[in-house]
C-alpha positions in Angstrom: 81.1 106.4 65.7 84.8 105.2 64.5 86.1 106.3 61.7 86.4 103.6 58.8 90.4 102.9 57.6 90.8 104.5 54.1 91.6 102.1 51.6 95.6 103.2 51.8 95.2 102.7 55.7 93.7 98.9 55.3 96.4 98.4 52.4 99.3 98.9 55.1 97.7 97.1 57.6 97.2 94.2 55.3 100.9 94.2 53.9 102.6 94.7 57.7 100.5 91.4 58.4 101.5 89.9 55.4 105.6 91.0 56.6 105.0 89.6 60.0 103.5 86.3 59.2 106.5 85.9 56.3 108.9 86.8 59.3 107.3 83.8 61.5 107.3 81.3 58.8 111.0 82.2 58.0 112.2 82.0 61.9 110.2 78.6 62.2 112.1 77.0 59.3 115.4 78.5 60.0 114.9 76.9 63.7 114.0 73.2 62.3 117.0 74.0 59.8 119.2 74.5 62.5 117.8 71.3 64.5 118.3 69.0 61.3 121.6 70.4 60.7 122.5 69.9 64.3 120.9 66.3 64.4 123.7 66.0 61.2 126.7 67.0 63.0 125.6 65.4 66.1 125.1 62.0 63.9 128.6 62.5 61.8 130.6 63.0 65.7 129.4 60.2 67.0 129.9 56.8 67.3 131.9 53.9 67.9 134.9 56.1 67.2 133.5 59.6 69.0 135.1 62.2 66.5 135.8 66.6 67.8 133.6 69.2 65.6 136.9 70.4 64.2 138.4 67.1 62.4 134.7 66.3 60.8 134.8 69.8 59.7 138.0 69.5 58.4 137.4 65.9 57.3 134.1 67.5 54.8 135.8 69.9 53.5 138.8 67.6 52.4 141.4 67.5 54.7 141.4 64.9 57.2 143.4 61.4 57.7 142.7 58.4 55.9 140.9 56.9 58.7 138.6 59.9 59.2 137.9 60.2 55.8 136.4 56.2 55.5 134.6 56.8 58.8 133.0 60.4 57.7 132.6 60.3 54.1 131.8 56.7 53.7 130.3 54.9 56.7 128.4 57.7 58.3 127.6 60.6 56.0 125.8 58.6 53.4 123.4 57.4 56.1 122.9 60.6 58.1 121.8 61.8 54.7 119.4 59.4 53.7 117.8 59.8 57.2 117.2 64.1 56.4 116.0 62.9 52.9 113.8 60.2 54.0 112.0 62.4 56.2 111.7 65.2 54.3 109.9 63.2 51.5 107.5 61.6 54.3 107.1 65.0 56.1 106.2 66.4 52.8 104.3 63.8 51.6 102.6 63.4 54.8 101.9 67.3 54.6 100.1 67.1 51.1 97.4 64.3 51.9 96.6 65.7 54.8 96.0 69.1 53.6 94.5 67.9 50.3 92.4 65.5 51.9 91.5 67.7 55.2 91.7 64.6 57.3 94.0 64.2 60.4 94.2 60.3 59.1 95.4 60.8 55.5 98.8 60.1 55.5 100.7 57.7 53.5 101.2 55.0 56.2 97.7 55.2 57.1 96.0 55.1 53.6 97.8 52.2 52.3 100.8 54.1 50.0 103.3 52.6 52.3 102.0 49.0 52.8 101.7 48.9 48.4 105.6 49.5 48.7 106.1 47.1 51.0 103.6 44.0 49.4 105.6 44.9 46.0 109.0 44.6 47.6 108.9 42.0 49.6 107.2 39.7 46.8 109.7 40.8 44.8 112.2 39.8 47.0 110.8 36.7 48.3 109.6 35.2 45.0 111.9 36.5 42.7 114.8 37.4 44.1 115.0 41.2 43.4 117.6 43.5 44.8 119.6 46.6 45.0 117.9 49.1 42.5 115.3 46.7 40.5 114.0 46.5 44.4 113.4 50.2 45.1 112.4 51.0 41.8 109.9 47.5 42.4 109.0 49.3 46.2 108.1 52.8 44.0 105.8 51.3 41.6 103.6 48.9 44.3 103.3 52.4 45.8 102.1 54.1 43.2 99.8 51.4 42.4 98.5 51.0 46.0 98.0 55.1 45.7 96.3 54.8 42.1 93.8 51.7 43.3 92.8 53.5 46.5 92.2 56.9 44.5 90.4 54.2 41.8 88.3 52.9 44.5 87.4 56.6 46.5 86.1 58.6 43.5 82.6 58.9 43.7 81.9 61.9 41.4 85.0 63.4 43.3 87.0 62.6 46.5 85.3 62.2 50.0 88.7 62.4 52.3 87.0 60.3 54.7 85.8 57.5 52.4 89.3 57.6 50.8 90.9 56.6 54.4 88.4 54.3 55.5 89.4 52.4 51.8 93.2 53.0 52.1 93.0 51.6 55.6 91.3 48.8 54.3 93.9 48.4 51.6 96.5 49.3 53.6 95.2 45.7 55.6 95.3 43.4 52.4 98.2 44.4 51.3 100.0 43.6 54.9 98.2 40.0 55.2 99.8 39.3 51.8 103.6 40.5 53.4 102.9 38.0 56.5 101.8 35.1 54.1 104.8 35.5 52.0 107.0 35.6 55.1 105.0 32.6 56.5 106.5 31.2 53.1 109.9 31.8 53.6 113.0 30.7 54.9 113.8 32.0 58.4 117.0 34.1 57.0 114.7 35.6 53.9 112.3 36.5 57.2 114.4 38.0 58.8 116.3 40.2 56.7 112.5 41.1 55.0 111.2 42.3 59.1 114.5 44.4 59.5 113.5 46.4 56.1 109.6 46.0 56.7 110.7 48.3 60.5 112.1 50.8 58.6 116.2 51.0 59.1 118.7 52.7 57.8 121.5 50.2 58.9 124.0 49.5 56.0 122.7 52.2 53.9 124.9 53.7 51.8 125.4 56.0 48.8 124.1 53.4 46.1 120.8 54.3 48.9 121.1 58.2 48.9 121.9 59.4 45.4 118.5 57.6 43.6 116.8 59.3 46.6 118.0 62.5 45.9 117.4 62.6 42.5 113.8 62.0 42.6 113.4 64.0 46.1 115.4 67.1 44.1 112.5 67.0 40.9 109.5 65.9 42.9 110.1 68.6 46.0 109.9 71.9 43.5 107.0 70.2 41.5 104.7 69.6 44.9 105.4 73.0 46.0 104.4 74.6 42.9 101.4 72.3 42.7 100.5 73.7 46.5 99.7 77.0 44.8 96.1 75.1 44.1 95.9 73.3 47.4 94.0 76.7 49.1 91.0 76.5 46.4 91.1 72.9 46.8 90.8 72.8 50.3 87.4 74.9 50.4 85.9 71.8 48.5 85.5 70.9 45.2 82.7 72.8 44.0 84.1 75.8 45.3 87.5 75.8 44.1 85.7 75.1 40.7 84.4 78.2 41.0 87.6 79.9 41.9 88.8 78.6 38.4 91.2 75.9 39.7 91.0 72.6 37.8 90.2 70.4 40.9 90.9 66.7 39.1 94.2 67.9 37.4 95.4 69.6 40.4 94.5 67.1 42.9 95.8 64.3 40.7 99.1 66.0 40.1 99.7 66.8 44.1 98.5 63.5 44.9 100.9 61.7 42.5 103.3 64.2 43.9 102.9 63.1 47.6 102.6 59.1 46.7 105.8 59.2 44.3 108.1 61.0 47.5 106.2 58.4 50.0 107.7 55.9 47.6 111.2 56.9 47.1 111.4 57.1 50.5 109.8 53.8 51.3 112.1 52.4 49.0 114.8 54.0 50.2 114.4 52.8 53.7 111.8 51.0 54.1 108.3 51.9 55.1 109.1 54.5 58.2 106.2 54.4 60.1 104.6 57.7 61.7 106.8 60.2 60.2 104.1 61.4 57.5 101.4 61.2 60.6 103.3 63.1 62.8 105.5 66.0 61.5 102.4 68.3 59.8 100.6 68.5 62.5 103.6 69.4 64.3 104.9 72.4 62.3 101.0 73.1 61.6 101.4 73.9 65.3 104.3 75.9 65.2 102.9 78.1 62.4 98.9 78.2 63.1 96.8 80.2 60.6 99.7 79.2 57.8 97.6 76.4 56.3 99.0 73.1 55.1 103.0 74.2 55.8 104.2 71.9 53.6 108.2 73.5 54.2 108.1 73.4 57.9 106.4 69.8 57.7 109.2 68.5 55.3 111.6 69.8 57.3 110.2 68.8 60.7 110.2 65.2 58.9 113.9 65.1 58.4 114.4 66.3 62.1 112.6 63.4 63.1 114.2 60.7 61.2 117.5 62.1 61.8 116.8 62.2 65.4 115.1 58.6 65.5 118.3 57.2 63.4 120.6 58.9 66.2 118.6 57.2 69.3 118.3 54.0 67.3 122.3 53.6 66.8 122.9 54.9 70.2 119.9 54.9 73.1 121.5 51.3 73.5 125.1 49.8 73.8 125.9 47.1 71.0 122.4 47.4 69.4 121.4 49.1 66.6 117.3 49.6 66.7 115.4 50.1 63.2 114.8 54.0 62.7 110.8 53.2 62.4 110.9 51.4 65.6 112.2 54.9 67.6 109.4 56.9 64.9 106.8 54.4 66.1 107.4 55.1 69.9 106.7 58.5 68.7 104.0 58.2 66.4 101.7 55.1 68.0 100.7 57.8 71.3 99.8 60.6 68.8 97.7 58.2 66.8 95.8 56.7 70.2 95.3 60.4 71.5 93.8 61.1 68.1 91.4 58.8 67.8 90.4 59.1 71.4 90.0 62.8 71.1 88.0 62.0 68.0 85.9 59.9 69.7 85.5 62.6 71.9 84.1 65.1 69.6 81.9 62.1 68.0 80.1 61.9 71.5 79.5 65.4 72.3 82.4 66.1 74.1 
């Protein structure tokens, strides 16, 4: 008969586990931190004027001509920027609903979050002639409405992740009939400048753009990831994490606020990126299995992907500049298709 491990054996065991899955977790987001930073330097070289490594190096740190200055530091750094922070606040916020609401589907795009941004800004826009900051800060709050109404409408004595998407999707659909009557409404210029924003695009994004969206992605980040602390109890179901002592209402309220508020900004932002939140969790939840909802890696697989998408869509084509959510959504629209069909699937049997 084998010999049971002592208690000192089964201690070491459990910490050189512990070392080696804190080891893969720190190589997997030191490798999407080197593929963001290179989708940066790739993004700041390149262009109309094709810039060396050395003079953008050079240019950053303050040296430079004139001319490489204005091209670096204020035509393309702003926007290579925003892309990363864009896509970390959708990767992250993508991350957090699906994790909280252990459903493949819950992302903010999906649920509705990103169509209340939209509705609010482009009625803003089209009726009252809102812009600049009035109209982000007007995108932010028709998202957190959108997010508070389909939370609103899910609670049944708790939250059903399933019910909450069917509802957000449903949402998600009013909310988008009331952006194509308004732009029924309007004059063909108003339309037209409302699509370009409604695809998701970075183009003419500068730093009146970047520094709201890092303000709010510098407090909201810290306060989801310290709110994640609960998301383990809470993902074992709410009578269970009750049990485990974690206040399942305040928690999930306070991470689901969390991940709306950072789909906002970044809708706001840019526009309502489509796929990104989909996509980039269960892609670092692939890169890291058995690490849970990986809400790091997915933030920063998020800002890969938008600074990617922002690259092809400025340069897959000569003279045409494609919306960033346009590239996302060649991504993203597959991966939803093979979802659902695999879903279906399951649903059958097989």
């Amino acid at each position: 008969m084998a010999e049971q491990p002592t208690a000192a054996e089964a201690a070491a065991r459990l910490g050189r586990l512990r070392r080696h899955r804190r080891r893969g977790f720190g190589a997997v987001c030191l490798v999407l931190l080197l593929a963001v930073l290179t989708a940066l330097l790739v993004s700041l070289c390149t262009g109309d004027i094709a810039l060396p490594v050395g003079d953008v190096w050079d240019t950053l740190l303050g040296g430079g001509d004139a001319g490489s200055r204005f091209v670096v530091v204020e035509l393309r750094l702003p926007r290579a920027l925003l892309a990363l922070l864009v896509g970390f606040a959708f990767g992250l916020s993508g991350a957090v609903f699906q994790a909280l609401l252990r459903n493949p589907l819950a992302s903010p795009d999906v649920i509705g979050v990103s169509s209340g941004a939209a509705a609010a800004a482009v009625l803003a826009s089209m009726v009252y002639g809102v812009s600049g900051i009035a109209l982000s800060g007007t995108a932010l709050v028709g998202a957190l409405a959108a997010g508070a109404g389909v939370y609103l409408l899910a609670w049944r004595r708790g939250i059903n992740g399933q019910r909450l998407v069917l509802i957000g999707v449903g949402v998600g659909t009013g909310l988008s009939s009331i952006v194509s009557y308004l732009m029924t409404r309007s004059e063909v210029t108003e339309a037209q400048s409302a699509f370009v924003w409604l695809a998701g695009s970075l183009n003419g994004r500068s730093w009146p753009q970047f520094w709201p969206l890092f303000g709010a992605v510098v407090v909201l980040a810290p306060l989801t990831l310290l709110g994640s602390r609960a998301l383990p109890a809470l993902q074992l179901g709410d009578g269970t994490a009750a049990g485990l002592g974690a206040r399942v209402e305040r928690d999930r309220l306070v991470l689901l606020g969390c991940a709306t508020a950072l789909a906002g900004v970044a809708t706001a932002a840019a526009g309502p990126v489509g796929f990104v939140a989909f996509v980039s969790p269960p892609i670092a939840r692939r890169l890291l299995p058995g690490h849970g909802a990986a809400l790091l890696p997915a933030a920063l697989t998020g800002s890969a992907l938008v600074g990617l998408a922002d690259l092809a869509g400025q340069h897959a084509l000569p003279h045409t500049q494609l919306p960033v959510g346009l590239v996302t959504s060649v991504v993203g629209a597959p991966y939803l298709l093979w979802l659902l069909a695999r879903a279906n699937r399951v649903g059958q049997g097989g």
